[in-house]
ZAZA-195686 format. One record per residue (C-alpha): x, y, z. Coordinates in Angstrom, 1 decimal. Layout:
% ZAZA-195686
<nudren c1="X" c2="Y" c3="Z"/>
...
% end
This chain:
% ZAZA-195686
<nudren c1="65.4" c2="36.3" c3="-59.3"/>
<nudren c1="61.8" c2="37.8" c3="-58.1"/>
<nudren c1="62.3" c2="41.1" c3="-56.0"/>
<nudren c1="61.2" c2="39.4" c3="-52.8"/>
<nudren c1="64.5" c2="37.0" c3="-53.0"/>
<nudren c1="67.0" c2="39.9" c3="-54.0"/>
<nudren c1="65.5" c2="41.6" c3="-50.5"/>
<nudren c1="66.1" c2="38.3" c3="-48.9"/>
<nudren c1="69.7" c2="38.0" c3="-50.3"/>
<nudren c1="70.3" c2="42.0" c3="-49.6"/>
<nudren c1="69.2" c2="41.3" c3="-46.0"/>
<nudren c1="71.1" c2="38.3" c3="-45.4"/>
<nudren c1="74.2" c2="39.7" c3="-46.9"/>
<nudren c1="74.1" c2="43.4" c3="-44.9"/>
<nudren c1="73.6" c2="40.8" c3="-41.8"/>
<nudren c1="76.5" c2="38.9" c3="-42.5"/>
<nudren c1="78.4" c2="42.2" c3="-42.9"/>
<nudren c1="77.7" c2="43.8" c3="-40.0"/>
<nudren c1="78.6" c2="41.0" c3="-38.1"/>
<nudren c1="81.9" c2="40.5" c3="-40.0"/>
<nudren c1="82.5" c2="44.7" c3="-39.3"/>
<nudren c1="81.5" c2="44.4" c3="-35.7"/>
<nudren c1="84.3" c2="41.0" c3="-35.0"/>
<nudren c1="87.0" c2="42.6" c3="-37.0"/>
<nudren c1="86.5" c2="46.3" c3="-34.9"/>
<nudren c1="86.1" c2="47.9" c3="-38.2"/>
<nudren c1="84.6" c2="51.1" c3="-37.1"/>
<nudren c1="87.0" c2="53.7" c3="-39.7"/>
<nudren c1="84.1" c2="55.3" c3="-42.4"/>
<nudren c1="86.3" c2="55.1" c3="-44.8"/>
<nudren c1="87.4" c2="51.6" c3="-44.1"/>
<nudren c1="84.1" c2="50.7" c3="-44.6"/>
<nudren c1="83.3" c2="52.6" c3="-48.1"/>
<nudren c1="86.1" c2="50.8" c3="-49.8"/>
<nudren c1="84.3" c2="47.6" c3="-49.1"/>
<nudren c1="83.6" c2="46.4" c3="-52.7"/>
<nudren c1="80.8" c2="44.0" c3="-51.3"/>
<nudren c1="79.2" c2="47.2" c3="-49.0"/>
<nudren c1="79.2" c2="49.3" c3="-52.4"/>
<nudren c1="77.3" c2="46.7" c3="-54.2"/>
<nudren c1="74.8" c2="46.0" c3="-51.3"/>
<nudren c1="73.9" c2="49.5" c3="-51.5"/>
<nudren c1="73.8" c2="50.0" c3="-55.4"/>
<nudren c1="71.1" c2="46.7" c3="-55.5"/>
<nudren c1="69.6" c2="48.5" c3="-51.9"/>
<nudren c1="69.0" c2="52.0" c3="-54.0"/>
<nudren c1="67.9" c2="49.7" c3="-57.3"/>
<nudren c1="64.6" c2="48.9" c3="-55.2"/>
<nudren c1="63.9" c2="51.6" c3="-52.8"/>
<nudren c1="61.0" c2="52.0" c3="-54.3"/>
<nudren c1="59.9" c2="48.1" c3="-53.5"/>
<nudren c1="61.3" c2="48.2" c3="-50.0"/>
<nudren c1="58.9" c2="51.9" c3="-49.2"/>
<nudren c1="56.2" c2="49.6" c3="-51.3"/>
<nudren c1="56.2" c2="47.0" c3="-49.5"/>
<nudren c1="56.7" c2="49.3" c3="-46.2"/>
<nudren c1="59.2" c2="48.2" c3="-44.7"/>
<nudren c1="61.4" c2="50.4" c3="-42.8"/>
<nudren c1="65.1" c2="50.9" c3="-43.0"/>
<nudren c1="68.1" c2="51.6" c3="-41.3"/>
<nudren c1="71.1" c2="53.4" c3="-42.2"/>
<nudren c1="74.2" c2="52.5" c3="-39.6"/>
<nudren c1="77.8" c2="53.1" c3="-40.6"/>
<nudren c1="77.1" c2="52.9" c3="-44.6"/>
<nudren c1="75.1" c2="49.6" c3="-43.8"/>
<nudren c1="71.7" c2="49.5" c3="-44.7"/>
<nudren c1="70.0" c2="47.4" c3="-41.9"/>
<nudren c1="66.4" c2="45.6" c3="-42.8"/>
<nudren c1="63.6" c2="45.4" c3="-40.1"/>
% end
């Protein structure tokens, strides 16, 4: 998978997240964190940091989701 289709999937993903967080009220931080799907979004999100500042674009961090723009 080229970097510019794990952004893709990271972004579509966090999207589909925070919509399923904002319809089920889940607003508790630590309701959040245990999210296994959350904790892997972020581990792949800090894996290319580095690509995302790269490739300049700017990022968002809201409730423990990492938001592309």
């Amino acid at each position: 998978m080229k970097i510019e289709e794990l952004l893709e999937h990271i972004e579509l993903e966090t999207k589909n997240l925070s919509l399923l967080v904002k319809e089920r009220g889940i607003t508790d931080h630590a309701t959040i964190n245990q999210s296994q799907k959350l904790d892997e979004l972020i581990l792949l999100y800090q894996k290319h940091m580095c690509v995302v500042k790269k490739e300049g674009r700017e990022v968002e961090k809201t409730k423990e989701i990492w938001i592309y723009h």
